[in-house]
C-alpha positions in Angstrom: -30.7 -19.3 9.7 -31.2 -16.5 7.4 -34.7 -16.4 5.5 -35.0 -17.4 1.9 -36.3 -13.6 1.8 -33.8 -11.7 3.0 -31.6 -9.5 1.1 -28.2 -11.1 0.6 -25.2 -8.9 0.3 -23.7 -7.5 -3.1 -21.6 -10.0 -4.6 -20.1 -8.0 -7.4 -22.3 -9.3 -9.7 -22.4 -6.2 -12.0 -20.8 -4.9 -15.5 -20.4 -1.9 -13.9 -18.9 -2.9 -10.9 -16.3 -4.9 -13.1 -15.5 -1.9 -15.0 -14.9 -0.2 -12.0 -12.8 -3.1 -10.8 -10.6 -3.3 -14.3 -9.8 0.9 -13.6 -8.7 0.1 -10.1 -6.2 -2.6 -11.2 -4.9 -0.6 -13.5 -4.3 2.3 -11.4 -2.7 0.3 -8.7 -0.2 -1.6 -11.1 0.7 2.1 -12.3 1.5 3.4 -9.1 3.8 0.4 -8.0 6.1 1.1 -10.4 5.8 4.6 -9.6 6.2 4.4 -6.3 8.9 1.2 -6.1 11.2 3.5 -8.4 10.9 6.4 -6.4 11.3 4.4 -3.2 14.5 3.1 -4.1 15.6 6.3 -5.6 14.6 8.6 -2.6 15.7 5.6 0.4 12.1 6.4 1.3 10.8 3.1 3.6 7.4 4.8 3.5 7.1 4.9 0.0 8.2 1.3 -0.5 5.8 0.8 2.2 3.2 2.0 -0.2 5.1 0.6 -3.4 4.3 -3.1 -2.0 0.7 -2.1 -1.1 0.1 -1.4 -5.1 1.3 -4.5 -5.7 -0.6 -6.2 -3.4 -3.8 -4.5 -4.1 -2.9 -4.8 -7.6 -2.9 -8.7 -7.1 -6.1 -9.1 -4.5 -8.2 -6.9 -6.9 -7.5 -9.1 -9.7 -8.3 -12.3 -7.4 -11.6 -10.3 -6.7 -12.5 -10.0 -10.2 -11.9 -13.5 -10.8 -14.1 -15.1 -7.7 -17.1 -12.6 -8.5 -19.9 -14.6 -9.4 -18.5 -17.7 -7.6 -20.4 -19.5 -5.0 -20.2 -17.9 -1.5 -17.6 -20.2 0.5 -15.3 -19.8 -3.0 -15.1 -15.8 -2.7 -15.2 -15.9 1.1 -11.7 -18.6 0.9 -10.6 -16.0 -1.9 -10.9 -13.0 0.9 -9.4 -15.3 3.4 -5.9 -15.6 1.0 -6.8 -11.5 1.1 -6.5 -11.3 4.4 -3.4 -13.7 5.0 -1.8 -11.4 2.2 -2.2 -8.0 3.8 -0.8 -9.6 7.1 2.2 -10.8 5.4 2.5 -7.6 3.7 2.6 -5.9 7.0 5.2 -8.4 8.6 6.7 -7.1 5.7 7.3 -3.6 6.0 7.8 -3.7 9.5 10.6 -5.9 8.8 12.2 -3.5 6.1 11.5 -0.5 8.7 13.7 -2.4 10.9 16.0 -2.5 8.8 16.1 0.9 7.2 15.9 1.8 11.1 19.7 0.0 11.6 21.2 1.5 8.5 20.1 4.8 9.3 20.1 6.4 5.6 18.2 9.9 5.6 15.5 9.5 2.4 14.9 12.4 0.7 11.8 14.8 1.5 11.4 16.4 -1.2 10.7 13.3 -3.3 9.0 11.3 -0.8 6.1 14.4 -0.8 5.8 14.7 -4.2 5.2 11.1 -5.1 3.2 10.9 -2.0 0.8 13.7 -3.4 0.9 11.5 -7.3 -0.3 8.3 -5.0 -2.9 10.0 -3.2 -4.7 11.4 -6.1 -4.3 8.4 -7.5 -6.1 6.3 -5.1 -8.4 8.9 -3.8 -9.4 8.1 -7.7 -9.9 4.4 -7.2 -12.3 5.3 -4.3 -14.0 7.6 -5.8 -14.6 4.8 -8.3 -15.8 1.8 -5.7 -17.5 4.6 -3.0 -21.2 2.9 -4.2 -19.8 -1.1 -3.9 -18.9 0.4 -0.1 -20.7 -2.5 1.4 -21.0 -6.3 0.3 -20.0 -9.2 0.9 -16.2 -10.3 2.0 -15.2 -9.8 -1.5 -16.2 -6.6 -2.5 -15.7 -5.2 1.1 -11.9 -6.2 1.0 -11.2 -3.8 -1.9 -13.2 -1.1 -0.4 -11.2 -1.7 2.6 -7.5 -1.8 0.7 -8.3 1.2 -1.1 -9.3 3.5 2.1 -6.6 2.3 3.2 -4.3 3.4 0.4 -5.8 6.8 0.4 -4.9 7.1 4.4 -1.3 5.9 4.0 -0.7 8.5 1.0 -1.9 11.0 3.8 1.0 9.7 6.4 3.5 9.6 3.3 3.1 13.0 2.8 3.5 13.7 6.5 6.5 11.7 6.1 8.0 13.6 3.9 7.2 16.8 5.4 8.7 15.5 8.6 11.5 14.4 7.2 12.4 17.9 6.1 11.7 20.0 9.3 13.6 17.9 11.0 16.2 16.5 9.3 16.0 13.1 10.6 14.9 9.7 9.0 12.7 8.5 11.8 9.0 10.5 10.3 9.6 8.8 7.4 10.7 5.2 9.5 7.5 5.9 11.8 4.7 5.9 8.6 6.4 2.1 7.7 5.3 1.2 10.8 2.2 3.0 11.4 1.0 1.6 7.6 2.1 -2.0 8.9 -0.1 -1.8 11.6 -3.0 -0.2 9.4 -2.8 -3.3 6.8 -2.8 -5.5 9.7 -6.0 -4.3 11.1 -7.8 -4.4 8.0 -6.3 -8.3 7.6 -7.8 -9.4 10.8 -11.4 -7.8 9.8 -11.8 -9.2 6.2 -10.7 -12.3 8.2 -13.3 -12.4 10.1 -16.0 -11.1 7.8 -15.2 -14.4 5.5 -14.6 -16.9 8.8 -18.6 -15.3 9.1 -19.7 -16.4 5.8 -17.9 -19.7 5.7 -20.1 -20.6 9.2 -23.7 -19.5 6.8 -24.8 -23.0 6.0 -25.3 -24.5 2.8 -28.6 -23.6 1.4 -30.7 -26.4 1.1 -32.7 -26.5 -2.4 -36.3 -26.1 -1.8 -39.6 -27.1 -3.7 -39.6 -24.8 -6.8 -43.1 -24.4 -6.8 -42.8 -23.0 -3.0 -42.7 -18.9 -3.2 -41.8 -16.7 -0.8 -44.4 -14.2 1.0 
């Protein structure tokens, strides 16, 4: 049982750190509609791949926010709904790469990298932002964790796009859908088991108030 001592991990307990987390949200909201347009527009799975990972971010961060300050099992629960998210968001996309797979429309390069360069400055932004709440608790970790994320799949959309156009087939573009499906999954199985962790720390039991630590 951890000591009464013992550094406990950041919470998001900060005016700073909120601030930071208010310019994220926004950022993310932004690029969904961005990105959902442009997906449509463009037949680009990868960049409705990315469209419905604003969103979700979007969403999460804004559950973050709200659970900061909360007692440990309620942010940890909070990250578990996180977690179940991101899987279903990667059920998701796979499932629309299926199906984009079966109709076999050819998306449009030249749109898919340019809003794929607009998204990756954008959240290459958002982590410039959170890179010093890196590490903390379940919470804060889960929207360091979406946000790398975000900055790696604008990295594969790109490729998409630049695969799409050398070789004049959909399936670059079809294989980044599945390749971020599998990303978000990943990150939904560790935030899972980051806040099973910190549901199994047991209650802390209130001690004598004239007891110190040494």
């Amino acid at each position: 049982m951890p000591g009464c001592c013992e550094p406990q991990p950041f919470s998001g307990e900060s005016k700073q750190y909120k601030r930071a987390l208010w310019a994220v949200i926004a950022i993310n909201a932004i690029m969904f509609c961005v990105e959902i347009t442009a997906g449509y527009a463009a037949s680009s799975q990868a960049l409705k791949a990315d469209a419905l990972d604003f969103a979700g971010d979007t969403v999460t961060y804004a559950l973050s926010l709200l659970v900061i300050g909360a007692a440990v099992r309620t942010r940890a629960y909070a990250s578990l709904f996180k977690a179940g998210s991101l899987g279903v968001l990667a059920v998701v996309i796979l499932a629309l790469t299926i199906v984009q797979l079966i109709n076999g429309h050819e998306p449009e390069a030249a749109t898919i990298s340019a809003v794929g360069v607009i998204a990756l400055a954008a959240n290459l932004t958002s982590v410039l932002i959170l890179l010093r709440w890196r590490d903390g608790d379940s919470n804060v970790r889960s929207v360091w964790l979406c946000s790398r994320n975000d900055a790696i799949g604008n990295v594969g959309v790109i490729a998409a796009g630049i695969g799409v156009a050398i070789s004049g087939a959909p399936w670059p573009d079809l294989l980044v859908g599945a390749l971020l499906s599998t990303l978000f999954l990943r990150s939904s199985i560790a935030i899972f088991r980051q806040a099973r962790s910190e549901l199994r720390i047991p209650k802390p039991v209130h001690s004598d108030p004239h007891v110190t630590c040494i």
